[in-house]
Biopython code that builds the backbone (N, CA, C, O; Angstrom):
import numpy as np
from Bio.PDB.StructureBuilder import StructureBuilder

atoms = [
    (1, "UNK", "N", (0.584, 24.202, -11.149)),
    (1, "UNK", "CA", (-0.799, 23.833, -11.327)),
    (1, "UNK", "C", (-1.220, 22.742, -10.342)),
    (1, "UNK", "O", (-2.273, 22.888, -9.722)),
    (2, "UNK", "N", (-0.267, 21.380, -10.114)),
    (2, "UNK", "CA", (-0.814, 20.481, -9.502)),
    (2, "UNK", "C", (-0.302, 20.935, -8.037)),
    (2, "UNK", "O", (-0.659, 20.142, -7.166)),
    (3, "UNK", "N", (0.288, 21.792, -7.674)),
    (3, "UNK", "CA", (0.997, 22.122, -6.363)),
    (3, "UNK", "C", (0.169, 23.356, -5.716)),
    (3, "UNK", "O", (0.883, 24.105, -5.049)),
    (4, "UNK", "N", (-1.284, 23.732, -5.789)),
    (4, "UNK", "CA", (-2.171, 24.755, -5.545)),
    (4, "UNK", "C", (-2.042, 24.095, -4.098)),
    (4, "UNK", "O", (-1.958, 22.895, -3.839)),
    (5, "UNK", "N", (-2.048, 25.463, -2.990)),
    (5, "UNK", "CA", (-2.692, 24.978, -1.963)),
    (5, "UNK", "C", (-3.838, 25.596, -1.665)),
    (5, "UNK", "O", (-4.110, 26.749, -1.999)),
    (6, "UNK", "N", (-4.835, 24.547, -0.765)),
    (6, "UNK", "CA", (-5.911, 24.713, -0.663)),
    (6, "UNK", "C", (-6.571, 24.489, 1.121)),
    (6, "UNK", "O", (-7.151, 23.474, 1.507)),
    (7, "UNK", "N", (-6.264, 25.787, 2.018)),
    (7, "UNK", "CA", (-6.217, 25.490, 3.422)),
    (7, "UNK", "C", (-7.953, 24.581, 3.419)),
    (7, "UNK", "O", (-7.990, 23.705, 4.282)),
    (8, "UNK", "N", (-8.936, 24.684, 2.794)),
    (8, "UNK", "CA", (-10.097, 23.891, 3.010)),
    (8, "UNK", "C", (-10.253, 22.808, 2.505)),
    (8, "UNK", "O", (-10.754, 21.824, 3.048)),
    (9, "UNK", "N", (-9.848, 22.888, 1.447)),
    (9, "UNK", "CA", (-9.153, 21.144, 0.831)),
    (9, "UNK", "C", (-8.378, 20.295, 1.730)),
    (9, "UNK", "O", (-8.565, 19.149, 2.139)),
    (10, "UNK", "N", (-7.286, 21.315, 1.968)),
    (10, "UNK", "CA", (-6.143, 20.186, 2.519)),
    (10, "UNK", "C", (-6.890, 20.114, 4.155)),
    (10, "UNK", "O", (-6.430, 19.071, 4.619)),
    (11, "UNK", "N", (-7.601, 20.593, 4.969)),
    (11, "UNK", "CA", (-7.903, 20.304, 6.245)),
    (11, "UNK", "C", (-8.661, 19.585, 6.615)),
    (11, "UNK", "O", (-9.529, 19.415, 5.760)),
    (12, "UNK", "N", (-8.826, 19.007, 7.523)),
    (12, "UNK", "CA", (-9.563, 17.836, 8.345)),
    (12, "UNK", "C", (-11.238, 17.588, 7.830)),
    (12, "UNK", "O", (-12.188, 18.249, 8.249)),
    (13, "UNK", "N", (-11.297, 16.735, 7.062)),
    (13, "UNK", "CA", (-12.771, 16.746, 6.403)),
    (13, "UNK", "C", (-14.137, 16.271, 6.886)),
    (13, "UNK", "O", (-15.229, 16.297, 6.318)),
    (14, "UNK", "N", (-13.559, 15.565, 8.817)),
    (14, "UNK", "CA", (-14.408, 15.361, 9.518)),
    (14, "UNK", "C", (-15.041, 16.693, 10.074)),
    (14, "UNK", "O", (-14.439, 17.546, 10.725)),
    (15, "UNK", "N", (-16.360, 16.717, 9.698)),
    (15, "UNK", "CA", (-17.292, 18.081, 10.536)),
    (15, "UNK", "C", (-18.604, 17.802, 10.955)),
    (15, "UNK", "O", (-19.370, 16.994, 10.429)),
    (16, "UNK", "N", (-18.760, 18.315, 11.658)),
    (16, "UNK", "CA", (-20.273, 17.877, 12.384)),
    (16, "UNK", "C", (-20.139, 16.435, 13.091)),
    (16, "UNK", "O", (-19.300, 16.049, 13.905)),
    (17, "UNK", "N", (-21.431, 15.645, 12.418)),
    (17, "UNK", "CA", (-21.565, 14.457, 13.270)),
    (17, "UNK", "C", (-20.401, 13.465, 13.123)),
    (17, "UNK", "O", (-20.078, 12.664, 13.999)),
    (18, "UNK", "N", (-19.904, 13.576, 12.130)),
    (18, "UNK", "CA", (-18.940, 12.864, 11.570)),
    (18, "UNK", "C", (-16.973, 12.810, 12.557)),
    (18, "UNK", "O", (-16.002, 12.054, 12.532)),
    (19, "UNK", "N", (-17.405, 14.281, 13.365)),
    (19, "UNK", "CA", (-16.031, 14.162, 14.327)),
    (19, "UNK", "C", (-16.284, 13.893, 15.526)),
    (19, "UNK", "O", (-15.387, 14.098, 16.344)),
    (20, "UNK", "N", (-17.680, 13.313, 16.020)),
    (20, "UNK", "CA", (-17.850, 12.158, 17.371)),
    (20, "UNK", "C", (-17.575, 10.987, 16.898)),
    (20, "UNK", "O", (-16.783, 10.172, 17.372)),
    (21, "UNK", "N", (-18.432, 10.854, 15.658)),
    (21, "UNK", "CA", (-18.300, 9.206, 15.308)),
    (21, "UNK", "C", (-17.929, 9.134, 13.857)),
    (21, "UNK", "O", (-18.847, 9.021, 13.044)),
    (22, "UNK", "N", (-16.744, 9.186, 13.459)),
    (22, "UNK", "CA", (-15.701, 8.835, 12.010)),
    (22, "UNK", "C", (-14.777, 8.820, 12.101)),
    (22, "UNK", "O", (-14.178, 9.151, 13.124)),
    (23, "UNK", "N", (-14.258, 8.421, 11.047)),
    (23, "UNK", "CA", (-12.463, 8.544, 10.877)),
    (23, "UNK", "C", (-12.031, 9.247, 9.176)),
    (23, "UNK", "O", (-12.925, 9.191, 8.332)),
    (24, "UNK", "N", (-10.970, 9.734, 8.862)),
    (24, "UNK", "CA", (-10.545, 10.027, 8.005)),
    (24, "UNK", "C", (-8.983, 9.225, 7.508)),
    (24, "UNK", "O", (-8.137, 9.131, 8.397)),
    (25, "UNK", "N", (-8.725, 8.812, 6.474)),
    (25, "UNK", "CA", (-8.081, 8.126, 5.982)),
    (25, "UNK", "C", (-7.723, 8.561, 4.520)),
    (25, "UNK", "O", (-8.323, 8.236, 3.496)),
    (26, "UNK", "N", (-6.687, 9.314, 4.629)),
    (26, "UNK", "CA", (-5.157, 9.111, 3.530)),
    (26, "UNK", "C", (-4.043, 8.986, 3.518)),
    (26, "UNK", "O", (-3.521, 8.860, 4.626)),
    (27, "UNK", "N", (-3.216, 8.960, 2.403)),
    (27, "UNK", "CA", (-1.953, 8.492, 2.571)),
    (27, "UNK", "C", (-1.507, 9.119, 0.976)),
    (27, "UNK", "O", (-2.349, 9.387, 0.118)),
    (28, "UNK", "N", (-0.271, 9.257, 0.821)),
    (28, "UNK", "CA", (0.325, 9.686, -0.484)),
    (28, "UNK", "C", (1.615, 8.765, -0.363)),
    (28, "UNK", "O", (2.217, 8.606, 0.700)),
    (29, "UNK", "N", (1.952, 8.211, -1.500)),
    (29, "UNK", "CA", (2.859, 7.674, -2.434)),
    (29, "UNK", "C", (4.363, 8.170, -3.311)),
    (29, "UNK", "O", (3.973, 8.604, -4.394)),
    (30, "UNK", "N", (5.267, 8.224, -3.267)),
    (30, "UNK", "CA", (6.023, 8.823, -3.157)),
    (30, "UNK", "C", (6.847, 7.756, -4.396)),
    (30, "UNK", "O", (6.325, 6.814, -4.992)),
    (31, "UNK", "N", (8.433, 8.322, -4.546)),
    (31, "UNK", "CA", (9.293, 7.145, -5.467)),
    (31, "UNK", "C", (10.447, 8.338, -4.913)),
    (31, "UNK", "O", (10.388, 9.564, -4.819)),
    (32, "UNK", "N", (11.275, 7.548, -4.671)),
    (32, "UNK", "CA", (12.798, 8.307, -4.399)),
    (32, "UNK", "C", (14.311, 7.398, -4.882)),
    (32, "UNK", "O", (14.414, 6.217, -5.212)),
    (33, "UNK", "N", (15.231, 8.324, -4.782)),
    (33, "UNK", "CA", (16.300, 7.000, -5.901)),
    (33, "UNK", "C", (17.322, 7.232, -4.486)),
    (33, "UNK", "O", (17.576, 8.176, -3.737)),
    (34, "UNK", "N", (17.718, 5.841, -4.600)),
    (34, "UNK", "CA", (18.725, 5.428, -3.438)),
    (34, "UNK", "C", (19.890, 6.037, -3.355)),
    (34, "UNK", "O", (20.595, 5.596, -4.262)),
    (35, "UNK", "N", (20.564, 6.980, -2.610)),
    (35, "UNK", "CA", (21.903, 7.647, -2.645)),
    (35, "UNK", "C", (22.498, 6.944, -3.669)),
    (35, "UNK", "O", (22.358, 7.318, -4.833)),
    (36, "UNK", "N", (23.391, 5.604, -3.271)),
    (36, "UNK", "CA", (24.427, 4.601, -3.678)),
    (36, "UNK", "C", (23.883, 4.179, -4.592)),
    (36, "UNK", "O", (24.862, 4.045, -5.326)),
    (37, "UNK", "N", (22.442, 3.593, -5.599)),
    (37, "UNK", "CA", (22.919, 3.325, -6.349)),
    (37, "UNK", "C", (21.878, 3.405, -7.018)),
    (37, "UNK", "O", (21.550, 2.360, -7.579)),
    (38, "UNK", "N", (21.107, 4.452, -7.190)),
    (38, "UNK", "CA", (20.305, 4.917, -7.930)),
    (38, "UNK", "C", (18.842, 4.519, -8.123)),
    (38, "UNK", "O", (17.921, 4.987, -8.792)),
    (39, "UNK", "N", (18.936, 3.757, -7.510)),
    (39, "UNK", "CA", (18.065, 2.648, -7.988)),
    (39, "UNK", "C", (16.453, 3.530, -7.085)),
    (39, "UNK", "O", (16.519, 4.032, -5.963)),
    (40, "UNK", "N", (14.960, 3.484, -8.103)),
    (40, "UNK", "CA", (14.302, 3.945, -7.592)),
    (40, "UNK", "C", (13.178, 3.175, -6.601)),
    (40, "UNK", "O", (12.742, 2.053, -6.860)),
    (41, "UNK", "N", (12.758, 4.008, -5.358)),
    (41, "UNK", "CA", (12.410, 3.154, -4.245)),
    (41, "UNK", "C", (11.150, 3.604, -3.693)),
    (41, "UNK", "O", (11.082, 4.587, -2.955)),
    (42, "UNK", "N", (10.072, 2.850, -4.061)),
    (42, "UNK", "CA", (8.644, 3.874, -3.637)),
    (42, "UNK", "C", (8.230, 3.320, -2.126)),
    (42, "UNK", "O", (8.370, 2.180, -1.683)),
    (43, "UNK", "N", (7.578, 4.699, -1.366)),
    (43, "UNK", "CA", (7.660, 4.806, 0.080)),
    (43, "UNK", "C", (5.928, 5.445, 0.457)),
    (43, "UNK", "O", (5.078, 5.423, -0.433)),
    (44, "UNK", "N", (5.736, 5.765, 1.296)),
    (44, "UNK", "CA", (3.939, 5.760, 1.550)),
    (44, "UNK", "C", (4.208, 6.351, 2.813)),
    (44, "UNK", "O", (5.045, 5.832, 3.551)),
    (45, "UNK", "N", (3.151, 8.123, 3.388)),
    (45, "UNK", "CA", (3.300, 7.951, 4.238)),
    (45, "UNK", "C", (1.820, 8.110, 4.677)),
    (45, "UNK", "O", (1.363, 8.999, 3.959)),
    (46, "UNK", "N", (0.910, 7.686, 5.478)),
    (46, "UNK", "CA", (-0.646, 7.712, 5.440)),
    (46, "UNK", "C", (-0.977, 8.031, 6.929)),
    (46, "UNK", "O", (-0.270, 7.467, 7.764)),
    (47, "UNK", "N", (-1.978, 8.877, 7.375)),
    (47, "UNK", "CA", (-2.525, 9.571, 7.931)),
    (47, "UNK", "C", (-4.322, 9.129, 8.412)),
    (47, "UNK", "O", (-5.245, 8.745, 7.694)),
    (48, "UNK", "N", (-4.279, 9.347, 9.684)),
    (48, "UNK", "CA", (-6.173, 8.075, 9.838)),
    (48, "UNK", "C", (-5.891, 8.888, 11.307)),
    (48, "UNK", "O", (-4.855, 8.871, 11.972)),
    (49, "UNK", "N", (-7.356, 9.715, 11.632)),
    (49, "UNK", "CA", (-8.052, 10.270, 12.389)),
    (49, "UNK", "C", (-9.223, 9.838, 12.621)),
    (49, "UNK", "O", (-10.012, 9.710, 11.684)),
    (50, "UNK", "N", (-9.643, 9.468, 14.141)),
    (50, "UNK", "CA", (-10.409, 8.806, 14.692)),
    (50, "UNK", "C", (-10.981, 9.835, 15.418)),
    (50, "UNK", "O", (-10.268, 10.431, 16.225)),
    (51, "UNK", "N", (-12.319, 10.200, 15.257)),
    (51, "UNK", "CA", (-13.265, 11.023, 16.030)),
    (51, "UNK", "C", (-12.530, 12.374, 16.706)),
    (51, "UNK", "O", (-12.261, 12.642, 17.877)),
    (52, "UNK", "N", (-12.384, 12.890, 15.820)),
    (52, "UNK", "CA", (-11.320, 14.294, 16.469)),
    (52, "UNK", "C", (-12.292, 15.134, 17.839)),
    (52, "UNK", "O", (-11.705, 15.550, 18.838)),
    (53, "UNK", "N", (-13.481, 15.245, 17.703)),
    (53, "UNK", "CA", (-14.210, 16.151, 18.012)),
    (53, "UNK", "C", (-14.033, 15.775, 19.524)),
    (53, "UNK", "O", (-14.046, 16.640, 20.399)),
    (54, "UNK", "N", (-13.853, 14.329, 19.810)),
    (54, "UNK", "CA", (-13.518, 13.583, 21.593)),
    (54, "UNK", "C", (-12.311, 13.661, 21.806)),
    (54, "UNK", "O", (-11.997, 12.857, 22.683)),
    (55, "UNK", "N", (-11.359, 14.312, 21.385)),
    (55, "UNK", "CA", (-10.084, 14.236, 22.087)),
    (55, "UNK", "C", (-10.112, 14.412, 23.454)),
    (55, "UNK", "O", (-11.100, 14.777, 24.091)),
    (56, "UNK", "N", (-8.983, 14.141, 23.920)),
    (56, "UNK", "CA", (-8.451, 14.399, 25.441)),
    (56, "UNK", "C", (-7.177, 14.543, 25.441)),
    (56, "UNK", "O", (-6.408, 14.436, 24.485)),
    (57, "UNK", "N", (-6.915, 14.824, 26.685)),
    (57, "UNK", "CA", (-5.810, 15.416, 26.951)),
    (57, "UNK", "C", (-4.076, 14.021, 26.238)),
    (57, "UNK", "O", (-2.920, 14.326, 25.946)),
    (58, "UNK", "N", (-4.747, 12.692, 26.237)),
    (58, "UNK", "CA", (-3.656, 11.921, 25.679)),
    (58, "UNK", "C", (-5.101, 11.398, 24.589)),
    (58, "UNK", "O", (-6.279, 11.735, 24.466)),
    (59, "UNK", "N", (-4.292, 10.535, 24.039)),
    (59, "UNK", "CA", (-5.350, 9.714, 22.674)),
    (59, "UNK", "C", (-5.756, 8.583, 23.748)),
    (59, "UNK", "O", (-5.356, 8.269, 24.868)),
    (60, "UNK", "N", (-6.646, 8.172, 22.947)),
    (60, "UNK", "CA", (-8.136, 7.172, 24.057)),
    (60, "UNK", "C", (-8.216, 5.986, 22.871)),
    (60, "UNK", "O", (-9.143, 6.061, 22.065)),
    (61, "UNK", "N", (-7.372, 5.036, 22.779)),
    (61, "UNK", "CA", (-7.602, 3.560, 21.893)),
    (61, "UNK", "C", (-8.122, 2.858, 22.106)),
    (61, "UNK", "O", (-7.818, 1.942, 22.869)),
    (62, "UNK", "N", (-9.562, 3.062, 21.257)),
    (62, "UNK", "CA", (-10.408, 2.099, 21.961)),
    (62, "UNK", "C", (-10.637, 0.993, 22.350)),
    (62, "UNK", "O", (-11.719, 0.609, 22.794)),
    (63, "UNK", "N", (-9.546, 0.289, 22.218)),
    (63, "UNK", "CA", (-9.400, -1.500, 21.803)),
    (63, "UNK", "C", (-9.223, -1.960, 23.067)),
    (63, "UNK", "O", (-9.607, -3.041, 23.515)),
    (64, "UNK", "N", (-8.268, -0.580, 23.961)),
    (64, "UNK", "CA", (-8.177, -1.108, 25.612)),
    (64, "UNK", "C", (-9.527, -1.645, 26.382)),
    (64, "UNK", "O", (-10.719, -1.391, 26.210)),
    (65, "UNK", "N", (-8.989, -2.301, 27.091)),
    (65, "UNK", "CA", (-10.456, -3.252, 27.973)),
    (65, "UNK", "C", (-10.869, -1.898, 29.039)),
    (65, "UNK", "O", (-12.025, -1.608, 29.345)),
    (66, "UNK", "N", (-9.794, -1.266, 29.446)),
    (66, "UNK", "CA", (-10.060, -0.067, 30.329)),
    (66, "UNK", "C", (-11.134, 0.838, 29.949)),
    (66, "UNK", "O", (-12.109, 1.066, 30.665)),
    (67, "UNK", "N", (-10.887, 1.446, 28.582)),
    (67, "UNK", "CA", (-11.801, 2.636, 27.720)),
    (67, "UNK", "C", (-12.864, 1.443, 27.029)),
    (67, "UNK", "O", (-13.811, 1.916, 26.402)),
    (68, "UNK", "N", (-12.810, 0.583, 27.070)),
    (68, "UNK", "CA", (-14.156, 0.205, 26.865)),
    (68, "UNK", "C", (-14.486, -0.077, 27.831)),
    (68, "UNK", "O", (-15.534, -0.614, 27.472)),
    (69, "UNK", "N", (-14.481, -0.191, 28.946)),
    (69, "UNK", "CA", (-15.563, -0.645, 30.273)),
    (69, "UNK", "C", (-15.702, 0.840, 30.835)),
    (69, "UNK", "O", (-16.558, 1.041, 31.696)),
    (70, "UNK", "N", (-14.984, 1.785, 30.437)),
    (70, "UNK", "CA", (-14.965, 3.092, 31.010)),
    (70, "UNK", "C", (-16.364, 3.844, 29.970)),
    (70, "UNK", "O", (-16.847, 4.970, 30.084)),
    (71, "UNK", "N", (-16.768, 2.647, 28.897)),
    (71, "UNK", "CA", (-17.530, 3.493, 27.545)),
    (71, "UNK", "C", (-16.967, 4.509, 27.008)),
    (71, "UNK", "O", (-17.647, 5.368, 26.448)),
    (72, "UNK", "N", (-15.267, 4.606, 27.108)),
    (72, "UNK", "CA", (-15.238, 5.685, 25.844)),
    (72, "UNK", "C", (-14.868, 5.105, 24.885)),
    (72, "UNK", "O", (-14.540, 3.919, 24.840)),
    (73, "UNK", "N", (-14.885, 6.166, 23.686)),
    (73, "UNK", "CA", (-14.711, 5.824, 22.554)),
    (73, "UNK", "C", (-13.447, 6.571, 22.088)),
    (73, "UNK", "O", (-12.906, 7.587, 22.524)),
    (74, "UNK", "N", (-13.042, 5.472, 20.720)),
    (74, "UNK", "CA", (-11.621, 6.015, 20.573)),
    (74, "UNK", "C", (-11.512, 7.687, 19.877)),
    (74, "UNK", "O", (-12.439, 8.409, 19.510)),
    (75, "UNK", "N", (-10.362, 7.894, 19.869)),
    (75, "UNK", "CA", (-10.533, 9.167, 19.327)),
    (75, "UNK", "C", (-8.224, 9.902, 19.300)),
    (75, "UNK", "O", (-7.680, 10.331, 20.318)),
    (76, "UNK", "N", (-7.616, 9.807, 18.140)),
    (76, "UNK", "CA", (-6.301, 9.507, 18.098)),
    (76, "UNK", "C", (-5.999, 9.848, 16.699)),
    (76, "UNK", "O", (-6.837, 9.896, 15.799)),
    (77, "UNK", "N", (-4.931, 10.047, 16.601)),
    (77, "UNK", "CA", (-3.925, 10.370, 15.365)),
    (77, "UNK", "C", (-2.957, 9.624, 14.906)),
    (77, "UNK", "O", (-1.848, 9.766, 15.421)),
    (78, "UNK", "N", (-3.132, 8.684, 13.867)),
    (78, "UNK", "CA", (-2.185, 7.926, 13.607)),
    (78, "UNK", "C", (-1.552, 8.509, 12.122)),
    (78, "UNK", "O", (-2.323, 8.819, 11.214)),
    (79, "UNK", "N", (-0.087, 8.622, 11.976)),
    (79, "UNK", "CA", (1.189, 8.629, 11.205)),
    (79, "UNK", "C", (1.779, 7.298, 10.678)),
    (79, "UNK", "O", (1.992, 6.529, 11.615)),
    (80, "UNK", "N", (2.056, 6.867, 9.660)),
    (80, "UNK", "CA", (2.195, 5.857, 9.296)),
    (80, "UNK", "C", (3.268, 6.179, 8.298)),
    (80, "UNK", "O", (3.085, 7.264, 7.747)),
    (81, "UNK", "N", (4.726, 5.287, 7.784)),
    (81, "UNK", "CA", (5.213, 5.538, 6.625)),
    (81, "UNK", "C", (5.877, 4.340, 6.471)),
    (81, "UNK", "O", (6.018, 3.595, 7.440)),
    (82, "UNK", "N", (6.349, 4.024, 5.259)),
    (82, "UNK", "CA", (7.066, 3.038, 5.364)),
    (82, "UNK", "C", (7.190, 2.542, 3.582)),
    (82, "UNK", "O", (6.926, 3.410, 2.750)),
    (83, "UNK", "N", (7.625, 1.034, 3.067)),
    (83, "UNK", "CA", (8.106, 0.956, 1.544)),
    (83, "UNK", "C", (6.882, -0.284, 1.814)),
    (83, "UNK", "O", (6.150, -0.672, 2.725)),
    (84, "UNK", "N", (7.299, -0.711, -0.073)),
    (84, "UNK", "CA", (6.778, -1.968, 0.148)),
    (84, "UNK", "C", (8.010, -3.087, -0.514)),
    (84, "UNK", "O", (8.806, -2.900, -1.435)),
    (85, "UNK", "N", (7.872, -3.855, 0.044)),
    (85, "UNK", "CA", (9.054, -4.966, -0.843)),
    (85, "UNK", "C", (8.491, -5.459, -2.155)),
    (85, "UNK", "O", (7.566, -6.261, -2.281)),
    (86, "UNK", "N", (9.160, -4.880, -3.088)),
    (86, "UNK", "CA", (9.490, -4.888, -4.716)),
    (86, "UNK", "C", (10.337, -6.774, -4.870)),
    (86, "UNK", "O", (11.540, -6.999, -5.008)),
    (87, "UNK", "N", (9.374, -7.656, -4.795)),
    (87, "UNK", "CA", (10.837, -8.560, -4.911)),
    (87, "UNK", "C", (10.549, -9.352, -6.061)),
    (87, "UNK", "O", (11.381, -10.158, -6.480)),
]
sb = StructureBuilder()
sb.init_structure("model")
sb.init_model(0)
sb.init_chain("A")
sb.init_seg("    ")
for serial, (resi, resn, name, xyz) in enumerate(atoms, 1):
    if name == "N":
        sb.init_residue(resn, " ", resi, " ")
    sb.init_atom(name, np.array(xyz, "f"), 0.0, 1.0, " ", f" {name:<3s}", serial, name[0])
structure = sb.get_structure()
């Protein structure tokens, strides 16, 4: 039931004006138990798309002084994963 896939659900929800100028942002949450010693360990891996519709041939970050004096705008795929410290 909770494991339906959905190719229009699950795909890129930037359309129209929104894939020159937006971003999309999620991430899912996870819990896994440590080989050695069981112990359970929650992990995150999150996902953020920047103006898909401007790609180029490499990703364009806009923060460089280059692509901003050049006026472009960003447009990139970022992957992200990692824990958080439980202490």
């Amino acid at each position: 039931m909770f494991n339906h896939h959905d190719i229009i659900r699950d795909s890129c929800m930037l359309h129209g004006p929104l894939a020159h100028h937006g971003y999309d942002w999620w991430w899912h949450s996870f819990t896994a138990q440590d080989a050695e010693t069981g112990e359970d360990k929650p992990f995150f891996i999150e996902f953020y798309v920047c103006n898909p519709a401007l790609a180029e041939e490499e990703p364009v970050l806009g923060q460089l002084p280059e692509n901003r004096a050049a006026g472009k705008k960003p447009s990139y795929l970022m992957v992200k994963a990692g824990t958080w410290h439980l202490g």
